[in-house]
C-alpha positions as CSV (number, residue, x, y, z in Angstrom):
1,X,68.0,-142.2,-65.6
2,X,67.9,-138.4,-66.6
3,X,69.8,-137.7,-63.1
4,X,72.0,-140.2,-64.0
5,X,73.2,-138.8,-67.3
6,X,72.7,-135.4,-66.5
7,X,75.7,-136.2,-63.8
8,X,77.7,-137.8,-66.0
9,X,77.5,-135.1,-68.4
10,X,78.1,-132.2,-65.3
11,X,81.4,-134.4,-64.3
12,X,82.7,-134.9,-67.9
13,X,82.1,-130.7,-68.6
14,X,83.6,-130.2,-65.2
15,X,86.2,-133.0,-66.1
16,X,86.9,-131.0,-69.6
17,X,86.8,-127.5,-67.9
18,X,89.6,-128.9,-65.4
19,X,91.7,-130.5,-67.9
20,X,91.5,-127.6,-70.4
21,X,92.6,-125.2,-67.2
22,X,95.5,-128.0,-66.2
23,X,96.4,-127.5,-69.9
24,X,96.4,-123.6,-69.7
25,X,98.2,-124.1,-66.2
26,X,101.1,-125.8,-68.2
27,X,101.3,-123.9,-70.8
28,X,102.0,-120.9,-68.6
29,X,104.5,-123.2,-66.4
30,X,106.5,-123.6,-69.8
31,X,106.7,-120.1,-70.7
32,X,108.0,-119.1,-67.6
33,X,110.4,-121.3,-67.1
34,X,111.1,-120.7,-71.1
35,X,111.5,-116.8,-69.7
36,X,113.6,-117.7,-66.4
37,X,116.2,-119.6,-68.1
38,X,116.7,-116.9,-70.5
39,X,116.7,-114.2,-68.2
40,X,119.2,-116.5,-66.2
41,X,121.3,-117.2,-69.3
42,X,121.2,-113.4,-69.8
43,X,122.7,-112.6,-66.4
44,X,125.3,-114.8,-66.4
45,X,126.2,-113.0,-70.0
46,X,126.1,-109.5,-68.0
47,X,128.2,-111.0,-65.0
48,X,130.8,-112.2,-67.7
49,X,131.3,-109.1,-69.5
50,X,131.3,-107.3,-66.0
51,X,133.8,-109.5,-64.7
52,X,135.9,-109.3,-67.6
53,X,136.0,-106.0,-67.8
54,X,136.6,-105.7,-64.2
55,X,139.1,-108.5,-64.5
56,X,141.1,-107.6,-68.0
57,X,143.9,-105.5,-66.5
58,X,145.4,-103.0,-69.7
59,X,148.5,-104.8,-71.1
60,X,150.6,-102.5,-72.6
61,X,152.4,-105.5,-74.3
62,X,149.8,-107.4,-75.5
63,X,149.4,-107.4,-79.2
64,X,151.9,-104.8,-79.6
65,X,154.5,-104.9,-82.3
66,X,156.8,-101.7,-81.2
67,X,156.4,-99.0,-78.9
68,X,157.8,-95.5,-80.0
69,X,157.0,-93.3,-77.3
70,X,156.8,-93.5,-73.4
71,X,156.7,-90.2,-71.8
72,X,155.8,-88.2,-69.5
73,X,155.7,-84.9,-67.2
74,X,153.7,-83.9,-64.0
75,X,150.0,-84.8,-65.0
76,X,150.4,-87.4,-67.2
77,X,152.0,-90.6,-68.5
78,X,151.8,-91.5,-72.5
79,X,152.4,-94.4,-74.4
80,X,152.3,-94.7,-78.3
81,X,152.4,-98.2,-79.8
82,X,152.4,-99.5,-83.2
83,X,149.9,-102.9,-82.5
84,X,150.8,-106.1,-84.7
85,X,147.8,-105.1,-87.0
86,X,149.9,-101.7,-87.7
87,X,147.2,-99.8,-85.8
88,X,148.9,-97.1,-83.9
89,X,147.8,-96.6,-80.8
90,X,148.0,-94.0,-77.6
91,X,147.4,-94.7,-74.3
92,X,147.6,-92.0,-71.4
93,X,147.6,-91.8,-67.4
94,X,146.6,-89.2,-65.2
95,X,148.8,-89.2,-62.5
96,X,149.0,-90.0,-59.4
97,X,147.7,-93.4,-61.4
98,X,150.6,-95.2,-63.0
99,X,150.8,-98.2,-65.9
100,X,149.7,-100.4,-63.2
101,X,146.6,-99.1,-63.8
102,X,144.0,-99.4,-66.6
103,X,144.8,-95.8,-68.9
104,X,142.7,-92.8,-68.1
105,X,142.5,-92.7,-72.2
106,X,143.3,-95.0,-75.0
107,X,142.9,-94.0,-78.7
108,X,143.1,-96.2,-81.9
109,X,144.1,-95.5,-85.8
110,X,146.4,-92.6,-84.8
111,X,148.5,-90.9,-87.7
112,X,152.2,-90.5,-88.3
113,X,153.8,-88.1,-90.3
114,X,157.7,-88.0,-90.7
115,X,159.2,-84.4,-90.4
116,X,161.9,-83.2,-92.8
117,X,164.7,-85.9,-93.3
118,X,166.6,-85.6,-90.5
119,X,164.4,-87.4,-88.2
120,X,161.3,-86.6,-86.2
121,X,157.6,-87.9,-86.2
122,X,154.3,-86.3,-85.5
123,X,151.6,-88.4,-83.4
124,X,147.9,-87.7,-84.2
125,X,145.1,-89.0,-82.6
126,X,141.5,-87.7,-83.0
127,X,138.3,-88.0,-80.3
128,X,135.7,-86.2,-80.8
129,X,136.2,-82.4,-81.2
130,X,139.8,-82.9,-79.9
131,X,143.2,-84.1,-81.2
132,X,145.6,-85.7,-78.9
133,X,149.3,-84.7,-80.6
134,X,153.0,-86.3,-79.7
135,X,155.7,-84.4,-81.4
136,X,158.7,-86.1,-81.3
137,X,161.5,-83.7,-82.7
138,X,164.6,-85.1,-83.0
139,X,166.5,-81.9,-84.2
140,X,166.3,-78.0,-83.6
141,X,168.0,-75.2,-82.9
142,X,168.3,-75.5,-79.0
143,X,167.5,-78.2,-76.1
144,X,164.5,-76.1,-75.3
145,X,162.5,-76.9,-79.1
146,X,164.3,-80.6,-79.2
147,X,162.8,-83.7,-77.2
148,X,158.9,-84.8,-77.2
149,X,155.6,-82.8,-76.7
150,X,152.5,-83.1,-75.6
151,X,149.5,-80.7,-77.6
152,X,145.9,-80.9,-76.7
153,X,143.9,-79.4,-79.2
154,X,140.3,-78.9,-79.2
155,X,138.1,-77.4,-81.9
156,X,141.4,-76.2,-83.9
157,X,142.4,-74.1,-80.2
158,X,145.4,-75.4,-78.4
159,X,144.6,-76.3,-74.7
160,X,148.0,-77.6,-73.9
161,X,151.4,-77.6,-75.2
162,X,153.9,-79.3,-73.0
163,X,157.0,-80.7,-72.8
164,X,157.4,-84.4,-72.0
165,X,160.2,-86.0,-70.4
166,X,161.6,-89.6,-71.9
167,X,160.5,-92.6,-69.7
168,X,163.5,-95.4,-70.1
């Protein structure tokens, strides 16, 4: 009779010991699966933002209200747009790319300042240590000072100063 209940008692521990393991066994299962659909849900977030970023071609239309300068010369192609929110934005190429192409640079909140009262504007657009200027000067006192320019300025040093020629 001792055998007997000291073998029910070995196959209810072992019984208990197996269950409580089954139980730890499933607990586990849970989390990882818990885990794998989050990392799942996670790469499929990545893969979206990738392929929308890959996907989202620059529309130089979309959401803009005006645009008041499209220029260029023989490295570069800019664009200055006042956006329906009255942002001003600028948007640049380095050629050989071209507008069918996502910009090499594009800038937000840029400044305008009106010059004199005969017409003209001045483009400012800041990044960093540098300022991206568009002069547009309607009037001067030859061709040579008149038409729209490009200044690159970086730590208050002029890098570039260059004439732009009217894209139509």
């Amino acid at each position: 009779m001792k055998k007997f209940i000291l073998a029910i008692t070995t196959l209810l521990l072992l019984s208990c010991n197996n269950s409580g393991k089954k139980t730890d066994a499933l607990a586990k299962e849970d989390e990882l699966s818990i885990k794998e659909v989050a990392l799942e849900k996670r790469e499929k977030e990545v893969s979206a933002k990738e392929n929308k970023t890959v996907d989202q071609k620059y529309d130089a239309e979309l959401n803009v209200s005006k645009n008041v300068i499209h220029c260029q010369n023989e490295k570069f192609i800019v664009r200055i747009d006042i956006m329906n929110n009255q942002e001003v934005r600028y948007s640049t190429w380095n050629k050989p790319k071209n507008e069918s192409n996502n910009p090499d640079l594009i800038l937000s909140n840029g400044e305008i300042e009106k010059q004199g009262s005969m017409g003209g504007y001045t483009y400012t657009f800041e990044k960093g240590e540098w300022k991206y200027i568009v002069e547009d000067k309607q009037i001067g006192e030859s061709k040579e000072v008149t038409g729209r320019f490009l200044k690159l300025v970086q730590n208050e040093k002029v890098m570039l100063f260059t004439k732009m020629q009217d894209i139509k």
